[in-house]
N, C-alpha and C positions, 0 to 999 in steps of 0.2 A: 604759294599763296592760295587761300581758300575763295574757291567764288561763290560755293554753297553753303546755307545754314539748315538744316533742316530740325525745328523744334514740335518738341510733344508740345499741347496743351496745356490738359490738366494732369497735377502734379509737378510739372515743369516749367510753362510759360505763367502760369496765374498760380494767384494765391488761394487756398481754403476756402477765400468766400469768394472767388470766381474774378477778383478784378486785378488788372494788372498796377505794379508800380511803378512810379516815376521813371524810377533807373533802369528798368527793364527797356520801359518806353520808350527812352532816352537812349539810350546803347543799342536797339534796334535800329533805331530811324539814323544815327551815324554809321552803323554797319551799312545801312541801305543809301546812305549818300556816299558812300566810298566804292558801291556799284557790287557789293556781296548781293546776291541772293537769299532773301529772309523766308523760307517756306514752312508754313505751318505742316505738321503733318501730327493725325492725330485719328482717333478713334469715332469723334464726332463725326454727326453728317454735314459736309459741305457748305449747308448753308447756316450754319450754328457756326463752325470755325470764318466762315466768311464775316462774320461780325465783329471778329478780333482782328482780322487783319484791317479792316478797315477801320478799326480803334488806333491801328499800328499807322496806318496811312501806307499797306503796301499794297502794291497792283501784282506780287507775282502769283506763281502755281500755288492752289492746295493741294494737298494730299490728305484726303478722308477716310473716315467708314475704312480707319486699318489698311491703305494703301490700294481700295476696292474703285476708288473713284479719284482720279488726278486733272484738275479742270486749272485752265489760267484763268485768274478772275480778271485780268486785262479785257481777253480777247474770246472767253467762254468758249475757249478750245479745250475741249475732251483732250488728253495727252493718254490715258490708259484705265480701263474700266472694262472690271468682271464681277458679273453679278452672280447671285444665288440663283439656279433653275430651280423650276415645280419640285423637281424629283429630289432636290439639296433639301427645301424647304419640307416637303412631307416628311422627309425623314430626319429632321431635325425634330420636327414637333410629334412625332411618332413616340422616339423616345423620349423625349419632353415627358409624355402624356404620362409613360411607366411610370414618372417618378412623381404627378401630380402640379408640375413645373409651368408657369404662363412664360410666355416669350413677347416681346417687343419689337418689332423689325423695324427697317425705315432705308429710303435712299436718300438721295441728294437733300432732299426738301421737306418730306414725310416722313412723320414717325405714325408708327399702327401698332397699337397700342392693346396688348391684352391684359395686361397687370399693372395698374397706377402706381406709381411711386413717381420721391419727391421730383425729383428730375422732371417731370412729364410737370407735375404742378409749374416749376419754374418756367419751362418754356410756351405754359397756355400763358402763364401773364404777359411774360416777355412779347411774346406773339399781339397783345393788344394794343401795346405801344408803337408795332411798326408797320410800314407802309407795307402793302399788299403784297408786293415781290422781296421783300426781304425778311416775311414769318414764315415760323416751321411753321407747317402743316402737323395739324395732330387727327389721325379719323381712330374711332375705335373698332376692335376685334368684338365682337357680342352676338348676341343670338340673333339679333335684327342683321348683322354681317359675321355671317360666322369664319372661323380660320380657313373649312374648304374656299369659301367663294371668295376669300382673301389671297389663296395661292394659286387661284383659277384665273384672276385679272391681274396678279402682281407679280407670280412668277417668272422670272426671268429679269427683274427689273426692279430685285432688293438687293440693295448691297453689305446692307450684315442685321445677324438680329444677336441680341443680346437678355441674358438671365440673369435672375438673381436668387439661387437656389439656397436651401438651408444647407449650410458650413456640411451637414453631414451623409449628404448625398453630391455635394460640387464635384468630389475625384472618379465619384462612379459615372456621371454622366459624362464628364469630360474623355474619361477611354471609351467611353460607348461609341460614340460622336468620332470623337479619332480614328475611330477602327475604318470610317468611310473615309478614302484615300481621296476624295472628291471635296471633302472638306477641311478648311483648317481651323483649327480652336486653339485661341489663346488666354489671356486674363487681360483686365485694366486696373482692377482693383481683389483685394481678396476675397471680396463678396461677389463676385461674376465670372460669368462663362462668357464670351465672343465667339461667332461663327461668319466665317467669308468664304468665297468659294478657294480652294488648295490653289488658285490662281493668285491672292490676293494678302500681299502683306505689308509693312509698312519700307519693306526693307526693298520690295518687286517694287514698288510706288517708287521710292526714291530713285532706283535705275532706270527705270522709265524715263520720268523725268531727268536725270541726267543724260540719257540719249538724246530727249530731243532737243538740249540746249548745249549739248556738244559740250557736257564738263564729265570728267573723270573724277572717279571715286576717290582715289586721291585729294579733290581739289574739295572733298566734302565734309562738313564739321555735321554728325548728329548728335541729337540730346536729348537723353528721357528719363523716365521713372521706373516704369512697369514693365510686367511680360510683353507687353504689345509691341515694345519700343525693341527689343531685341533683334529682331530682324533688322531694323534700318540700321543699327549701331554694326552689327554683323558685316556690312556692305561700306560702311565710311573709313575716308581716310584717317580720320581722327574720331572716335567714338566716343563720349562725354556723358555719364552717369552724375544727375544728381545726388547733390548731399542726401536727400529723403528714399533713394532709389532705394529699390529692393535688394539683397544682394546678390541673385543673379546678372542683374543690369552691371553693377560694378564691376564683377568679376571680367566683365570683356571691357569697360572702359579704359582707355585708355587714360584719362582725367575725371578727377571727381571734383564737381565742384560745389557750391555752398546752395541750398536748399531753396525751395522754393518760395519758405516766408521769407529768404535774407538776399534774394534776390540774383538765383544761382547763375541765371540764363546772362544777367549784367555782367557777373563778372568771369562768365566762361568768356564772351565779345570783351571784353574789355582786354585780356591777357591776350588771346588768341589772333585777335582781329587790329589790335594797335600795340598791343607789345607793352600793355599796364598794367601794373600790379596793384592789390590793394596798397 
């Protein structure tokens, strides 16, 4: 019997334009009344994926920020979190700098923003429509706060920053970056780089959290899209690639199932969790 779920986001739990469907909806919240564990886990920070679950109506763990930050949104118990230090972050944006590259960081609640894109648009709107304790925070990197006095107050206390480089420098940066054994770097999308501390993955997140809720890896369903998701599928009893997954993600699932517009997460819980077929 499974008692964990743990699902990506985007690309996996929501569609193209960000919202979830019915049957997703619906095949969550019976997995979660049959007393399964529904855990997001995802590359967002914290309080961005906290908006979904409570679309979802769940109270368990997230798993953020690439398994950097693991909080119960019940009981805002910290369960595992490793951040980026001064000395990750200068030397991230060190080599950043070679290649002409802005970065965007952020933890739980803050994004710090040095390069605008759409993403940062969507979450200043989204931020005006909600109550004080549940908007991201958005501050800018700029010359009035530059990046030193950025990783002078913040180091220690980012949980991953993220790029979006031109196609023709991404694989050079990515070994650069690698070569520091201190760091780890993965992808969410083909246009990005991710950086978390060599601490910090989706797959450490999920073991985590199964220690401290006393379930074995075995008893775990993960499910994803992209590189990021890799790790967590790596660690579960049952490892579950979307239909749109890349094909590295396949290749270690053990099931593939139907895509994120056709609503792949319903009918991975529908087969897996009650034993239904389409």
């Amino acid at each position: 019997m499974y008692k964990m779920i743990c699902i990506d986001i985007d690309g996996t739990l929501i569609k193209a334009d960000h919202t979830l469907s019915v049957e997703t909806i619906r095949a969550i919240r019976r997995a979660r009344d049959k007393g399964v564990m529904i855990v997001l886990s995802t590359g967002r920070m914290y309080r961005s994926a906290r908006l979904y679950a409570e679309e979802l109506e769940l109270d368990f763990p997230i798993i953020s920020a690439n398994g950097s930050y693991v909080r119960d949104k019940a009981t805002s118990e910290i369960i595992y979190e490793k951040n980026l230090s001064k000395d990750d972050l200068n030397f991230i944006v060190e080599v950043l700098d070679k290649y002409g590259v802005k970065i965007n960081f952020y933890n739980k609640d803050t994004m710090y923003i040095s390069e605008h894109r759409d993403y940062v648009t969507r979450y200043e709107a989204l931020s005006k429509t909600l109550p004080p304790e549940k908007r991201i925070e958005i501050k800018y990197i700029s010359e009035d706060y530059p990046m030193n006095d950025f990783i002078e107050e913040f180091g220690g206390y980012i949980q991953k920053g993220i790029v979006f480089p031109h196609e023709s420098v991404i694989n050079s940066i990515r070994n650069e970056v690698a070569e520091n054994k201190l760091l780890k770097v993965v992808s969410s999308g083909d246009d990005n780089i991710e950086f978390t501390s060599h601490l910090a993955d989706k797959g450490l997140g999920v073991l985590a959290l199964a220690k401290a809720r006393n379930i074995k890896p075995s008893e775990i369903i993960c499910i994803g899209d992209s590189e990021n998701d890799l790790s967590m599928l790596k660690v579960a009893g049952l490892p579950v690639a979307m239909g749109n997954a890349i094909p590295l993600i396949k290749e270690v699932a053990a099931y593939i199932t139907d895509t994120n517009e056709n609503d792949g997460v319903a009918k991975m819980i529908n087969k897996f969790i009650f034993g239904e077929e389409e």
